[in-house]
N, C-alpha and C positions, 0 to 999 in steps of 0.2 A: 437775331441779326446784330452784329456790330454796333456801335456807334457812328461808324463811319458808312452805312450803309449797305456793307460786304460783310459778306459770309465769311468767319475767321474758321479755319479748319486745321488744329494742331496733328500731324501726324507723326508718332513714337514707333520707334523701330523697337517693336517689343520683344522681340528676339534676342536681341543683344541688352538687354537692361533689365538689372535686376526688379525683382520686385518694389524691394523700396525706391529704385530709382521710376519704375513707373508710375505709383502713387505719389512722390512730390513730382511729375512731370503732368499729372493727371492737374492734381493742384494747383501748378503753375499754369496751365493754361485755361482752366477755371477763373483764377482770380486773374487772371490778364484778359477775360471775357472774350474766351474764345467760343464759337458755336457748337464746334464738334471736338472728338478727339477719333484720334481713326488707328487700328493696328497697321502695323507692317507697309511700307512703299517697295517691296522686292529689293530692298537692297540686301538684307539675308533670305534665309532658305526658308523659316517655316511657315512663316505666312499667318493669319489670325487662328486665335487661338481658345477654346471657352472660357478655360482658365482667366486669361487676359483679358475677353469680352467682361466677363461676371466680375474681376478686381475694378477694369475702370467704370463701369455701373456702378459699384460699391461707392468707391472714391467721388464721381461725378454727382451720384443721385439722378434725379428727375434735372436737372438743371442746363444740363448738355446732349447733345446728342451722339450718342458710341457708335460708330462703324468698323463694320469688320469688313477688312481687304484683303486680298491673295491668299492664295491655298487655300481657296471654297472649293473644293472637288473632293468627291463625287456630291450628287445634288443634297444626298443626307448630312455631310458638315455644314450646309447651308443652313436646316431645321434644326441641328444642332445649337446654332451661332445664334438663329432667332430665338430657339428656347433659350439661351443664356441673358438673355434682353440687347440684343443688339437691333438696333434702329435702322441700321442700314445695313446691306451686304453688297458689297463689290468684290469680282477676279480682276484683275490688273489695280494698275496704279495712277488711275488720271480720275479720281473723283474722289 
């Protein structure tokens, strides 16, 4: 939790950002103590990704928490996302 007593939750449209744009955006919201980092809010098409689960795990460590968002269907990218170390899974875009 925050300093400020709220839950800080960076969300990176990882669809549109390159790789090394997602590991300094992973960074940046690590060293600005944020709680979570999360894929994708539907503003593009592919939605979370393993690749991109497993890079911000790498980047993040134990430190943060990764959630994966939109485009979890069918229920196997779901066990997918989990084996990649994802901490959270959400379809849509309000968590």
């Amino acid at each position: 939790m925050h300093s400020t007593g709220k839950i800080v939750k960076v969300i990176l449209e990882t669809a549109l950002l390159t790789q090394h744009e997602k590991i300094n955006a992973c960074l940046l919201a690590q060293a600005g103590g944020a709680d979570y980092v999360k894929t994708d809010a539907r503003f593009s098409s592919s939605g979370a990704s393993v690749e991109d689960v497993n890079l911000m795990r790498r980047v993040v460590g134990n430190t943060m928490i990764v959630k994966a968002a939109d485009g979890i269907h069918p229920p196997e990218k779901a066990l997918t996302l989990i084996y990649a170390d994802a901490q959270k899974i959400m379809e849509g875009s309000d968590g």
